[in-house]
C-alpha positions, -999 to +999 in steps of 0.1 A: +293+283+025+286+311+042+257+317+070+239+344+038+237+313+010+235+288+026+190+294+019+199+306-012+215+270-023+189+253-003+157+274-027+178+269-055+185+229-048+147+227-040+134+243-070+158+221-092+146+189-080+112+202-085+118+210-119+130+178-126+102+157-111+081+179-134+098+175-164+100+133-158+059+130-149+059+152-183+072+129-209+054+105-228+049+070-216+069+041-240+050+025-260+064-013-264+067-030-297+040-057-288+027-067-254+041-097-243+005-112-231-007-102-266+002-117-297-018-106-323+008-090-344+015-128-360-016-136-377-019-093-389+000-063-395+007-039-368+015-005-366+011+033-347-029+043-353-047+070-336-073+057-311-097+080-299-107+062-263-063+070-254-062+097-276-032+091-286-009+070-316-010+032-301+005+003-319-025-013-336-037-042-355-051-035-386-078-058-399-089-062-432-115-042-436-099-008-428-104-010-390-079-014-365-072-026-329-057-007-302-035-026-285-030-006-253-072-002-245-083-031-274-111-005-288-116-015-327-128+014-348-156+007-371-132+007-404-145+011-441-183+008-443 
């Protein structure tokens, strides 16, 4: 490289790896099957519920009367009434 590019590369490296750390803190975190301290999934079905304290879908527990438990936070909604 030449004594002219060589900032060029250098803003254009830079910029790239910022780009990238962006784009990595941007995506979604995983959300496991079931938490390996919680086992509540045995005894009731589970599956992906909005909860309103994460505001996001979270695997959930879903009780028999229409509520359901977050998993991630453990906030139960109030179900049928």
């Amino acid at each position: 490289m030449t004594g002219e590019t060589l900032p060029w590369f250098a803003l254009v490296l830079l910029l790239a790896v910022v780009a990238i750390v962006w784009a990595l803190r941007l995506t979604p975190p995983r959300v496991s099957a079931v938490p390996a301290d919680r086992e509540v999934c045995r005894d009731e079905p589970c599956e992906m519920a909005w909860c309103r304290e994460c505001s996001a879908h979270r695997l959930s527990a879903l009780h028999a009367d229409g509520s359901h438990t977050c998993l991630t936070c453990l906030t139960t909604t109030a179900g049928d009434q």
